[in-house]
C-alpha beads as a LAMMPS data file, in Angstrom:
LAMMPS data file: protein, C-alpha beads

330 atoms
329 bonds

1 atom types
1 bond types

-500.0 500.0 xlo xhi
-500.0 500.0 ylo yhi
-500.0 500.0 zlo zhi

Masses

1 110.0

Atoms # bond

1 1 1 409.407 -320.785 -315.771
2 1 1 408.739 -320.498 -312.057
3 1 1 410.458 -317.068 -311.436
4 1 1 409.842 -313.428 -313.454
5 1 1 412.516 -312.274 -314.975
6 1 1 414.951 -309.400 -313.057
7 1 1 416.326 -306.589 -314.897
8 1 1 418.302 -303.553 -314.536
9 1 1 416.931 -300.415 -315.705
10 1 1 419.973 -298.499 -314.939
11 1 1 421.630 -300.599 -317.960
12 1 1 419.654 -298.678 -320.478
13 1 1 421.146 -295.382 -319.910
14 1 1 424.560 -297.765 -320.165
15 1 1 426.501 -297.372 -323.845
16 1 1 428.394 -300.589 -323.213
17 1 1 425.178 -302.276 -321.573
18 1 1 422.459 -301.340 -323.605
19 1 1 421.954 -303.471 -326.721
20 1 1 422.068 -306.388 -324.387
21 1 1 419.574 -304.427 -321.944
22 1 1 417.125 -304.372 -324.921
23 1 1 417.554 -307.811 -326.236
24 1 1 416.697 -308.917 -322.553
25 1 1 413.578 -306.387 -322.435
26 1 1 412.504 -307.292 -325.424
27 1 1 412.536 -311.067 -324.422
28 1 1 410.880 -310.953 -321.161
29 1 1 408.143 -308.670 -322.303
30 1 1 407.058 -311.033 -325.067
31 1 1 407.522 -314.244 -323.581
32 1 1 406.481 -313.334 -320.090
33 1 1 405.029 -309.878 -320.140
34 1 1 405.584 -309.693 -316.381
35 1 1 409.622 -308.514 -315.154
36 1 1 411.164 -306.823 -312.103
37 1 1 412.719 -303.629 -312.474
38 1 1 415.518 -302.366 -310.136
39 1 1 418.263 -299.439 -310.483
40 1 1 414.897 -297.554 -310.997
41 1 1 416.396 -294.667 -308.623
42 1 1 412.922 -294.246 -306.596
43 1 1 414.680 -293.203 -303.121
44 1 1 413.988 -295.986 -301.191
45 1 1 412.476 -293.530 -297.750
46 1 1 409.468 -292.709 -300.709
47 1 1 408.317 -296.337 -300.824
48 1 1 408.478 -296.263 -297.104
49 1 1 406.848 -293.279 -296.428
50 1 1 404.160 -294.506 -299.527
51 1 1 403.287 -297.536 -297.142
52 1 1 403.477 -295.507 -293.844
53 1 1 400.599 -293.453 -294.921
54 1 1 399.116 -296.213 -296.146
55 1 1 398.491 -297.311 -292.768
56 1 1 397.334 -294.831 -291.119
57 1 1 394.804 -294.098 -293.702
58 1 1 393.085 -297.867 -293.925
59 1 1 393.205 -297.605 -290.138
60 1 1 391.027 -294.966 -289.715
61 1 1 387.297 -295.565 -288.567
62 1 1 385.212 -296.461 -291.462
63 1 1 383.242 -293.310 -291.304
64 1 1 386.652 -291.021 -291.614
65 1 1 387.786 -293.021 -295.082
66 1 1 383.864 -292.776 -296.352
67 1 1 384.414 -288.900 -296.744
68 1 1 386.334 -289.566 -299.646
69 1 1 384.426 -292.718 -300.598
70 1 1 384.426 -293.026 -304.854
71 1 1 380.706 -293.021 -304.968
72 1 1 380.742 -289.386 -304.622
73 1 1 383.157 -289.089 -307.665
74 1 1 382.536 -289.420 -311.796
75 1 1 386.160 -289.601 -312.281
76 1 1 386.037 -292.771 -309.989
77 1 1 388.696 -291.439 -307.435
78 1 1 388.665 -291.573 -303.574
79 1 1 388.013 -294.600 -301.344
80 1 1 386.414 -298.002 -302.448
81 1 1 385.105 -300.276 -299.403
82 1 1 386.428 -303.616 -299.240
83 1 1 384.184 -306.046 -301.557
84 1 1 383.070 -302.864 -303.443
85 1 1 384.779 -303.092 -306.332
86 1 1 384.248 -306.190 -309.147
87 1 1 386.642 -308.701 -311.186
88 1 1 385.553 -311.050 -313.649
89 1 1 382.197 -310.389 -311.890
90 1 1 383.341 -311.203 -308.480
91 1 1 383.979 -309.329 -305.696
92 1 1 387.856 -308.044 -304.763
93 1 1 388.293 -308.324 -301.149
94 1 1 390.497 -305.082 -300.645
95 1 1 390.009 -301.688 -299.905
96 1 1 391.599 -298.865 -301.935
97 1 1 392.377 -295.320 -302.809
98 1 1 391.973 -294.555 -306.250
99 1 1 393.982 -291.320 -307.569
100 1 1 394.783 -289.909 -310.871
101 1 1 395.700 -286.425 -312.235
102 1 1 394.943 -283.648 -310.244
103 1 1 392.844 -281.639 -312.731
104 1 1 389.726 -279.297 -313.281
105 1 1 386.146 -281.373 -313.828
106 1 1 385.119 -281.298 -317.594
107 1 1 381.630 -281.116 -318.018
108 1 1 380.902 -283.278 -321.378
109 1 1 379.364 -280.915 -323.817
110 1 1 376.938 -281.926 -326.529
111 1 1 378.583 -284.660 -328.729
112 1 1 381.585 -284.844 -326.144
113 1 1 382.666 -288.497 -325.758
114 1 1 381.461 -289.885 -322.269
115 1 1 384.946 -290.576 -320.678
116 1 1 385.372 -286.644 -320.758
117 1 1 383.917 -287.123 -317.632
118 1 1 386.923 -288.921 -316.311
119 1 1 389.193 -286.031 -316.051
120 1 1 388.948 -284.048 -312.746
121 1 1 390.273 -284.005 -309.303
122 1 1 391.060 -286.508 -306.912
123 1 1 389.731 -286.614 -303.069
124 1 1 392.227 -286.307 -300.270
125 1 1 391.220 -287.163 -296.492
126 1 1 391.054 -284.688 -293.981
127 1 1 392.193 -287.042 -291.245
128 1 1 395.320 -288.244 -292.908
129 1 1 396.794 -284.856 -294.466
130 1 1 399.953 -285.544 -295.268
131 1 1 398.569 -288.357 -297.765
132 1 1 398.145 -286.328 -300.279
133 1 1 401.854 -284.706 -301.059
134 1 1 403.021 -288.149 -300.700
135 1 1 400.764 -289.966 -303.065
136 1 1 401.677 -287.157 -305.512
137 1 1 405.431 -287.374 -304.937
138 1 1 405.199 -290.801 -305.063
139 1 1 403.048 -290.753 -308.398
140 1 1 405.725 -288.067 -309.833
141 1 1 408.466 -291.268 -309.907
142 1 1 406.139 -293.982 -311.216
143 1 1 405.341 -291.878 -313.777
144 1 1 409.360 -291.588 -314.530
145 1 1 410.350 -294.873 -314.004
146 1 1 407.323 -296.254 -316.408
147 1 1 408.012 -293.581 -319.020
148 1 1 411.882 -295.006 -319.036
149 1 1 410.691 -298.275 -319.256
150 1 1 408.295 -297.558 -322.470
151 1 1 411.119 -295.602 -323.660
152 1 1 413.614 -298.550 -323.788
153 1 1 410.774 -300.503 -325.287
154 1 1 410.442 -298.578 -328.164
155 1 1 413.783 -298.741 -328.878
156 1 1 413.920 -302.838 -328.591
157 1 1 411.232 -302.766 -330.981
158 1 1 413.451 -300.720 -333.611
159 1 1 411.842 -297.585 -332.914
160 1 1 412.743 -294.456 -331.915
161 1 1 413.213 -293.951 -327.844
162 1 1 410.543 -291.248 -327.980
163 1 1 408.094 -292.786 -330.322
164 1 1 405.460 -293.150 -327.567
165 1 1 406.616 -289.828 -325.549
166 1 1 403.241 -287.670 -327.794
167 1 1 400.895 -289.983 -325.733
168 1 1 401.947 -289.114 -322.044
169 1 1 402.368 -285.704 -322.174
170 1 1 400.411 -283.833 -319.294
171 1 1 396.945 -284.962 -320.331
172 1 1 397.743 -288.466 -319.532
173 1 1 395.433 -290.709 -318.001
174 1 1 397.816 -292.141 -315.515
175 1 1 395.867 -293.840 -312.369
176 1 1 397.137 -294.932 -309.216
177 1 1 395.833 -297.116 -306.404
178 1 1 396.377 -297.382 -302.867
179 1 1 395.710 -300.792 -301.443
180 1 1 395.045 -303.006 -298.229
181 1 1 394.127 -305.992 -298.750
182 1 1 392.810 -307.457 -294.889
183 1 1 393.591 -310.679 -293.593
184 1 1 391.395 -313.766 -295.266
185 1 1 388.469 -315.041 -292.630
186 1 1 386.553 -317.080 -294.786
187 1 1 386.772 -319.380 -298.077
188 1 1 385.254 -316.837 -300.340
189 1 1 387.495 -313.878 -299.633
190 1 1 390.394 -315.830 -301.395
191 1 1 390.265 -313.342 -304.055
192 1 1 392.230 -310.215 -303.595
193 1 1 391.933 -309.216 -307.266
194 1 1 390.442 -311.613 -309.856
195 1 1 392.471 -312.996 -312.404
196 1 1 391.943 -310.160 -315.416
197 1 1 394.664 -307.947 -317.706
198 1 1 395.290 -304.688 -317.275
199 1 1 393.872 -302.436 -320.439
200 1 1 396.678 -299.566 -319.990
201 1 1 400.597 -299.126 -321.768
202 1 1 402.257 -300.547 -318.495
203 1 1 401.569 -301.217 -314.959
204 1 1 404.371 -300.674 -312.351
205 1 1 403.462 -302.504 -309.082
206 1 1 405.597 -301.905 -305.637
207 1 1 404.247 -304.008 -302.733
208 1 1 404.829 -304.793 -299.360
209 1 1 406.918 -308.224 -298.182
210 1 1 404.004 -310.399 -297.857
211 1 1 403.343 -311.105 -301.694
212 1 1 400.121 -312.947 -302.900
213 1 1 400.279 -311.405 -306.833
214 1 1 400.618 -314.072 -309.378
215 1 1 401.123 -314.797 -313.027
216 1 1 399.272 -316.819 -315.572
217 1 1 401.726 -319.428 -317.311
218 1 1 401.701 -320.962 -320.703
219 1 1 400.490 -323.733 -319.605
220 1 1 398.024 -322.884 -317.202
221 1 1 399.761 -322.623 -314.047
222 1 1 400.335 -319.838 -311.549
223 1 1 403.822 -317.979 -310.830
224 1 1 404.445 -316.047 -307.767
225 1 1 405.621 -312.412 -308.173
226 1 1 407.595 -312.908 -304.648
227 1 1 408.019 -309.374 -303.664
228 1 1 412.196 -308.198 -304.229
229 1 1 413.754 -305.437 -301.946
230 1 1 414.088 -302.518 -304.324
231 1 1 411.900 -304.194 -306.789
232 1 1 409.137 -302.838 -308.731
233 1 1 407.039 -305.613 -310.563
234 1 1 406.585 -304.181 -314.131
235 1 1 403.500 -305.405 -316.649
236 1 1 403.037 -305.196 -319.766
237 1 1 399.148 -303.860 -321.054
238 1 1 396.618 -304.705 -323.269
239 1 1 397.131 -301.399 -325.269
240 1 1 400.593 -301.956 -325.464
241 1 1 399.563 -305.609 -326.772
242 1 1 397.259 -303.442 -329.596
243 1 1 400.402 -301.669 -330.414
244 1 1 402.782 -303.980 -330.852
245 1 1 399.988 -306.398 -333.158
246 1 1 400.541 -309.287 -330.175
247 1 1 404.125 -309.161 -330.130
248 1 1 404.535 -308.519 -326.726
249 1 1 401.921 -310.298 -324.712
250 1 1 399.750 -308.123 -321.880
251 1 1 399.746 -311.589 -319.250
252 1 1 396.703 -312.706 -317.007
253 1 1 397.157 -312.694 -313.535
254 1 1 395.943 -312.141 -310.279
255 1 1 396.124 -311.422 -306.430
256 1 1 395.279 -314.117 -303.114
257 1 1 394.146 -312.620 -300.004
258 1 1 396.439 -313.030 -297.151
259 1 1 396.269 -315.747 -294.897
260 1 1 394.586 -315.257 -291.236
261 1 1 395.999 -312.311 -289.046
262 1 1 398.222 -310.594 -291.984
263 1 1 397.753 -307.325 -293.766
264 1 1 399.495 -306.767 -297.241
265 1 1 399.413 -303.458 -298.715
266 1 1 400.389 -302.152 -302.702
267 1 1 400.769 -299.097 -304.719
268 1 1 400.141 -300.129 -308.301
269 1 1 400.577 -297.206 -310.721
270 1 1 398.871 -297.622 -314.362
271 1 1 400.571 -295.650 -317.513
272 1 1 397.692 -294.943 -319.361
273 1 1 398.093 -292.293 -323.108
274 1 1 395.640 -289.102 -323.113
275 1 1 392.059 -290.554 -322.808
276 1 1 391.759 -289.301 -326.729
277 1 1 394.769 -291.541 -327.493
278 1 1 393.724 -294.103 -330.677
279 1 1 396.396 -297.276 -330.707
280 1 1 397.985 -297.590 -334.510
281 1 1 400.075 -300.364 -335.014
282 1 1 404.278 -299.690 -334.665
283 1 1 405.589 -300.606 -338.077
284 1 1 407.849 -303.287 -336.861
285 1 1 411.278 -304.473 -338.085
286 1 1 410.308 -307.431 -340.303
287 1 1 412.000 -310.074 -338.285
288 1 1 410.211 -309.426 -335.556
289 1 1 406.330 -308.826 -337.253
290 1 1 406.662 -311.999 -338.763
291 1 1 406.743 -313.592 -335.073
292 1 1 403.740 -310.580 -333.935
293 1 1 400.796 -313.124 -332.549
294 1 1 398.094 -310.938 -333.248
295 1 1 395.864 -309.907 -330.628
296 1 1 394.286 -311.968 -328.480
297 1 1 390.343 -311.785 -328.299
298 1 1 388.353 -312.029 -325.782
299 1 1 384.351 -312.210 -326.175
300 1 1 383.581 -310.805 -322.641
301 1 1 386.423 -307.979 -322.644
302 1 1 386.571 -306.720 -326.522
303 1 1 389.757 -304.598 -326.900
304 1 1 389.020 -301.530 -328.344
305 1 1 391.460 -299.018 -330.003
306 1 1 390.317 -295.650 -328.784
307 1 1 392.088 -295.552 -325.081
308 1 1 389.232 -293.400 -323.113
309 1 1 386.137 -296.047 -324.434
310 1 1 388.328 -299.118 -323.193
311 1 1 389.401 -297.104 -319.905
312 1 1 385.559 -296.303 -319.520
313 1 1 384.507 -299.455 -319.558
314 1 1 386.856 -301.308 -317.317
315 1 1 385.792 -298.025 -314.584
316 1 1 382.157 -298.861 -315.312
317 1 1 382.717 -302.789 -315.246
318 1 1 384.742 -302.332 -311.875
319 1 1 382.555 -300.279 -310.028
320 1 1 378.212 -300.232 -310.225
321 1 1 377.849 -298.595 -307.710
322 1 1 379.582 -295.047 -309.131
323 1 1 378.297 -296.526 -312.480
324 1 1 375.046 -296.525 -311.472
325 1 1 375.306 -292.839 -310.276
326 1 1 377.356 -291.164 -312.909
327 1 1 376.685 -293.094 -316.114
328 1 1 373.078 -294.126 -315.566
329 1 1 372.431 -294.167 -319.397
330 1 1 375.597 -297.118 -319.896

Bonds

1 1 1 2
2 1 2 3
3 1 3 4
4 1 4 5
5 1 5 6
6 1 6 7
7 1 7 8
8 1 8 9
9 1 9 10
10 1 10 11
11 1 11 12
12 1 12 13
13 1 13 14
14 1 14 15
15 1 15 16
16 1 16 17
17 1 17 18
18 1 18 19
19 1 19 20
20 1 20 21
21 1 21 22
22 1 22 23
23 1 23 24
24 1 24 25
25 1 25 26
26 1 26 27
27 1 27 28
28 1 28 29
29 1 29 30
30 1 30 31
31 1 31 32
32 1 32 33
33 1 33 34
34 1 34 35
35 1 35 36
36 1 36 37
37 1 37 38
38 1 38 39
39 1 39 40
40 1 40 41
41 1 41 42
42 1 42 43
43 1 43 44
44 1 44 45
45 1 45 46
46 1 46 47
47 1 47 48
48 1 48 49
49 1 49 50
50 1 50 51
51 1 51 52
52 1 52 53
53 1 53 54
54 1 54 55
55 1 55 56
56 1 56 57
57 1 57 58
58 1 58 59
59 1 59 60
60 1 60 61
61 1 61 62
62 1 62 63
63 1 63 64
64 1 64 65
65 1 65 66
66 1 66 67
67 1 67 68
68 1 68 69
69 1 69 70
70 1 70 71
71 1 71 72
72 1 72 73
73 1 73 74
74 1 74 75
75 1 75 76
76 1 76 77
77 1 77 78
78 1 78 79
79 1 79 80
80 1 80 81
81 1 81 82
82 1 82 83
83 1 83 84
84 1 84 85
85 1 85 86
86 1 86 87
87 1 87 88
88 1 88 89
89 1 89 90
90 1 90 91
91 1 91 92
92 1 92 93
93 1 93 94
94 1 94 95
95 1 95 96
96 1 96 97
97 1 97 98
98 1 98 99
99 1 99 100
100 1 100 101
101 1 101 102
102 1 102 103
103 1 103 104
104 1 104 105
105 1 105 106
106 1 106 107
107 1 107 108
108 1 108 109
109 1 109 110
110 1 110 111
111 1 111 112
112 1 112 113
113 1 113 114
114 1 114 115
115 1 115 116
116 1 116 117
117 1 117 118
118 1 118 119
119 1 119 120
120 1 120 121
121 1 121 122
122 1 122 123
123 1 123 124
124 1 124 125
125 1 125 126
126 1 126 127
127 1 127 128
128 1 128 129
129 1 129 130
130 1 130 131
131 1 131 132
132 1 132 133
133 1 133 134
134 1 134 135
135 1 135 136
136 1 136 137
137 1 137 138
138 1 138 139
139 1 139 140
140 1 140 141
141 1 141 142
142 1 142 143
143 1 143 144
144 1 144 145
145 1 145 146
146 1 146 147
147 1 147 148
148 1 148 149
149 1 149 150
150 1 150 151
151 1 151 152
152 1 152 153
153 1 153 154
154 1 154 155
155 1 155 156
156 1 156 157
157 1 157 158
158 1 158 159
159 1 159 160
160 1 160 161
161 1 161 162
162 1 162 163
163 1 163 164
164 1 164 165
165 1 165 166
166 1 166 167
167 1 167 168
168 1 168 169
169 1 169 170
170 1 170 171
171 1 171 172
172 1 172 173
173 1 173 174
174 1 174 175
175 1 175 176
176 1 176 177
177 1 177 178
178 1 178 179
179 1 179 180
180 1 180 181
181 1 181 182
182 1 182 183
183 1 183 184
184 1 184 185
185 1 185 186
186 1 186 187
187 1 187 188
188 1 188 189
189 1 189 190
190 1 190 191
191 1 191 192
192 1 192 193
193 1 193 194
194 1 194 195
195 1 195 196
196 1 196 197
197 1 197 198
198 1 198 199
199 1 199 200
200 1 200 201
201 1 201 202
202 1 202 203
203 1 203 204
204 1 204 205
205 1 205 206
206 1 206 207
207 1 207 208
208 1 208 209
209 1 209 210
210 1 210 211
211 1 211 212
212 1 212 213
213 1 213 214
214 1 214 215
215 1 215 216
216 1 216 217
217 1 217 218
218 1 218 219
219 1 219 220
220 1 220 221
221 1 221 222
222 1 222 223
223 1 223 224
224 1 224 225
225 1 225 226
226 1 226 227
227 1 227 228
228 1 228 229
229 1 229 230
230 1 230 231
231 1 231 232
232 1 232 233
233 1 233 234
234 1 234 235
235 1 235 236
236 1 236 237
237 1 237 238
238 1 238 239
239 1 239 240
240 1 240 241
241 1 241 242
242 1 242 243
243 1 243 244
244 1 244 245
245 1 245 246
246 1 246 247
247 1 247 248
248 1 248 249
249 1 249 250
250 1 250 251
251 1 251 252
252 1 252 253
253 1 253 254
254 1 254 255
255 1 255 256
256 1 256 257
257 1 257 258
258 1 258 259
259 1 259 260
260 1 260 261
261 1 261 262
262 1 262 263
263 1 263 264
264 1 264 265
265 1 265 266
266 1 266 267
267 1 267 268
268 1 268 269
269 1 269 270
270 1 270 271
271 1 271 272
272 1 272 273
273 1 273 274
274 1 274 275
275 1 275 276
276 1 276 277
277 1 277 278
278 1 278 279
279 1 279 280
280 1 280 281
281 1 281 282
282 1 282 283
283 1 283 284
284 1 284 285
285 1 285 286
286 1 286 287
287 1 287 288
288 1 288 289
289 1 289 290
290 1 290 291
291 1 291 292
292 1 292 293
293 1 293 294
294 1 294 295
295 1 295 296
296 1 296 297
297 1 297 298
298 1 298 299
299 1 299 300
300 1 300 301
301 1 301 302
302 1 302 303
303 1 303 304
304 1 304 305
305 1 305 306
306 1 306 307
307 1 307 308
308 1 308 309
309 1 309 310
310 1 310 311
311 1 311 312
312 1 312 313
313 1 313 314
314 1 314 315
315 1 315 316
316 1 316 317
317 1 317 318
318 1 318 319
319 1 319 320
320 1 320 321
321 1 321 322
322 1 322 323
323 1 323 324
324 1 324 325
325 1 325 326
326 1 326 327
327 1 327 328
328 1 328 329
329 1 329 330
């Protein structure tokens, strides 16, 4: 395979489309685990406007985006300085907003589990206002289009539509990031993002025209996500992959800097469960648990059921520096 798969999310809601919608769902999300989505119905002036402020934010001076810089947050949200944050223990060469619900802090109490301390507010830069009611307009449809898509893969995996709707109620750990990754100027700033899985349900990714995100193949190889217009790249994660006992597949993959004198900027949005969420198997139709894989294990990333202890660690993994602040005793 040397393209992802496109498909048409608008075909689910279809009576006379649907079955065949699911059958192709079903089918890229196992073999691939990486597909396009379009007839999402994300206005198109949103994605512009996401990128818009986008740029003006990451061209600020440094000292106006290190008001909001992460460091100075538990839940991880705010800014992250380019090479700051870590990927298969190297360092990403992009700079980033992180955002997730906008909630109260929780203070853990005695015998609280330690990713209580992920829930709480996100930081919004005085310089660039009008970032903040578009991130969370923008956040409102990812969260929509990803619960539609998790939707239609329950149901072409023989369950219900709205088995997974308990999950991603408004507790849910959804996370957002805004991203610029800056033109490459030497050898070792080839990596944008490290080649790694995502540990969430889904992942819905909308980027800019200059690409750079690829996919791990079967055999070894690298596919290019080449950016669609309308597109969103949709991924399948490693909870999902828990879920589902292997049968779909959450897929490796990765991000290369851009070449000399080119910017490329992305808004991938994570659909993560509450952070109390525990993955239990689907009970499958038997045709297709017979062909479940199991899950694949990994000795220096060890998949854990509970949702909040594997989103803790990939936060703590990601960045020492907060780590080192927040969490001292992990």
């Amino acid at each position: 395979m040397t393209t992802l798969p496109v498909l048409d999310l608008s075909r689910f809601r279809d009576p006379g489309d649907r079955e065949e919608f699911l059958a192709d769902l079903r089918r890229a999300a196992r073999e691939v685990g990486f597909f396009y989505i379009v007839g999402h119905g994300v206005p198109p002036e949103l994605s512009e406007e996401i990128f818009s402020v986008a740029r003006r934010f990451f061209a600020l001076p440094e000292s106006d985006k290190l008001t909001i810089e992460n460091v100075g947050s538990p839940q991880f949200r705010g800014y992250t300085r380019t090479g700051n944050e870590y990927t298969g223990g190297s360092r990403d060469w992009r700079e980033q907003i992180d955002v997730g619900p906008e909630r109260e802090a929780v203070e853990p109490a005695p015998g609280d589990p330690a990713w209580v301390r992920l829930i709480g507010p996100n930081q919004w830069p005085d310089a660039v206002p009008e970032l903040r009611e578009i991130t969370l307009a923008w956040q409102a449809e990812a969260l929509r289009v990803s619960r539609e898509v998790l939707r239609a893969l329950a149901a072409s995996l023989g369950q219900d539509e709205g088995y997974f709707d308990a999950w991603f109620d408004e507790e849910a750990a959804t996370h957002l990031k805004i991203v610029h990754y800056p033109p490459r100027q030497a050898a070792d700033e080839e990596q944008g993002v490290g080649s790694h899985k995502d540990y969430g349900y889904l992942a819905l990714l909308q980027q800019d025209e200059i690409g750079g995100l690829q996919v791990l193949d079967d055999d070894g190889g690298w596919i290019d996500a080449t950016p669609i217009p309308g597109g969103f790249v949709v991924n399948i994660g490693e909870m999902l992959e828990i879920a589902t006992q292997g049968y779909l597949r959450a897929t490796r993959h990765r991000v290369l800097s851009p070449p000399a004198g080119v910017d490329r900027y992305s808004v991938p949005f994570f659909l993560a469960p509450r952070l109390d969420a525990v993955v239990e198997p689907l009970e499958l139709p038997a045709e297709l648990a017979a062909a479940a894989r199991g899950v694949s294990q990994d000795e220096d990333n060890p998949l854990l059921a509970s949702y909040g202890e594997n989103a803790l660690i990939g936060w703590l993994r990601s960045h020492p520096k907060v780590a080192k602040r927040w969490y001292p005793p992990l």
